[in-house]
C-alpha positions in Angstrom: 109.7 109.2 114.6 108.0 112.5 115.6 106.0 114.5 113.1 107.1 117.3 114.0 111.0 117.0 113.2 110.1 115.1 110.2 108.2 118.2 109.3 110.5 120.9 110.6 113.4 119.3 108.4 111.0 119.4 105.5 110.6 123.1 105.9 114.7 123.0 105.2 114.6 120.8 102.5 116.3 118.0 104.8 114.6 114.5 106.0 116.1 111.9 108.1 117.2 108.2 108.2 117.9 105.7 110.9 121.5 104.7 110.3 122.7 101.9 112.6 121.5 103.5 116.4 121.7 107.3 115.3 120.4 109.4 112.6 121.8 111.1 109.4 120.1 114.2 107.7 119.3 113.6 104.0 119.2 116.4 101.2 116.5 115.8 99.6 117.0 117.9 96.3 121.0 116.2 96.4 120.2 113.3 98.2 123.3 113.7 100.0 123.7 111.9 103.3 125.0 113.8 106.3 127.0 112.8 109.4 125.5 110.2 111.9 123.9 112.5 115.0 121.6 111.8 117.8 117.8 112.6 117.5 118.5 114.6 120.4 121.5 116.8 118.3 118.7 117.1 115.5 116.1 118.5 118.0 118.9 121.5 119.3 119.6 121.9 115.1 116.1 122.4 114.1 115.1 124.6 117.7 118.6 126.4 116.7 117.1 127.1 112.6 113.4 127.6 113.9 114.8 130.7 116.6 116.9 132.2 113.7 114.6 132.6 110.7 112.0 133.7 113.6 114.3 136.6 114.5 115.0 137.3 110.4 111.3 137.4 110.2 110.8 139.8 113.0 113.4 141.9 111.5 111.4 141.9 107.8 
C-alpha cells in the first residue's frame, strides 16, 4: 500500500482495508466501515479533499 494515501487518509481521520479485491475506508474515531472502492476511486477522493482544503487555506 502506498504511504502516501495511508497518510493522506490519516490527515482525515480515515484509513483503509483490503476487503475481498477492493478497498473500504475505515473511521477511525467510529470504526465505521465504508463502501467497497477501487484504490484508484480513493486516489481521485483524497486528490479531490487535498485541492479543497488547499483552496480554503488560500482563502484564510
Amino acid at each position: 500500500m502506498d504511504i502516501d494515501i495511508i497518510s493522506g487518509l490519516y490527515h482525515y481521520g480515515l484509513t483503509i482495508i483490503k476487503y475481498e479485491q477492493d478497498y473500504c475506508l475505515v473511521d477511525l474515531k467510529t470504526q465505521e466501515v465504508y463502501e467497497k472502492m477501487s484504490i484508484y476511486y480513493i486516489r481521485r477522493l483524497l486528490r479531490s479533499w487535498n485541492k479543497h482544503r488547499k483552496n480554503i487555506e488560500s482563502v484564510i
